[in-house]
C-alpha positions in Angstrom: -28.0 -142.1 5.9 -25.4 -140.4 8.5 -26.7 -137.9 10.6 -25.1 -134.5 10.5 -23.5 -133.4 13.5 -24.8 -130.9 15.8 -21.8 -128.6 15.9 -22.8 -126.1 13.2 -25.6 -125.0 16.6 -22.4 -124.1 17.8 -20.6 -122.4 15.2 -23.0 -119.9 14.3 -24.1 -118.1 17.4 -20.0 -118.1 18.2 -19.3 -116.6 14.6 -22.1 -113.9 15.3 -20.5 -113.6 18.3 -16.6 -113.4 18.1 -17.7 -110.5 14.4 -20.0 -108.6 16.8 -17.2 -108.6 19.8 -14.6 -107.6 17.3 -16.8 -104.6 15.7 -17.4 -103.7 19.5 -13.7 -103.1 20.2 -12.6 -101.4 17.5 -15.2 -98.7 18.7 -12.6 -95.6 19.8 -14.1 -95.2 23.2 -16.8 -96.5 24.9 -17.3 -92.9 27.5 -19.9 -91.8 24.6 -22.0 -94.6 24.3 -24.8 -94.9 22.1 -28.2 -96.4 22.4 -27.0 -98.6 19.6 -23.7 -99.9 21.3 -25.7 -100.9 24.4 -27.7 -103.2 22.0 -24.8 -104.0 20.0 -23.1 -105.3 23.5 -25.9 -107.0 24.4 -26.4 -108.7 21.1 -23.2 -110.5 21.8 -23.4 -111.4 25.2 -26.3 -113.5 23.8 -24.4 -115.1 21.4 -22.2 -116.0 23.1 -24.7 -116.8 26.1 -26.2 -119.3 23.2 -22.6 -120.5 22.2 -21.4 -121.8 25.5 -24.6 -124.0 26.7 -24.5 -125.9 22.9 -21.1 -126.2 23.1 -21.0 -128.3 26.8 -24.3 -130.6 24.8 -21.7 -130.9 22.4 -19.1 -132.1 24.1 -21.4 -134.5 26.2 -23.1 -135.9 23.2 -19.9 -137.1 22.1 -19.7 -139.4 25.6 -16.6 -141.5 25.8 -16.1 -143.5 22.2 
């Protein structure tokens, strides 16, 4: 049986990611932030904190073919 690849670990945090970051800037101003935005930054700077490690184990697990 063929094993699945490993790029849907990277796929999701960056889709939770890139819909969070776009929510985030189409805020109107971020001089009255809210308890709520803080967490909603920081939401997806871990995302995307997630993203980028599984994306380098991506790239090395496909090694030179």
């Amino acid at each position: 049986m063929r094993e699945r690849p490993k790029v849907v670990l990277f796929w999701i945090p960056l889709l939770f990611g890139l819909l969070s970051g776009t929510a985030l800037i189409g805020r109107p101003s971020l001089a009255g932030v809210r308890a709520v935005d803080i967490v909603h930054l920081i939401a997806t700077g871990m995302c995307f904190g997630a993203t980028i490690p599984l994306f380098v184990l991506f790239l090395r697990s496909r090694g030179p073919r």
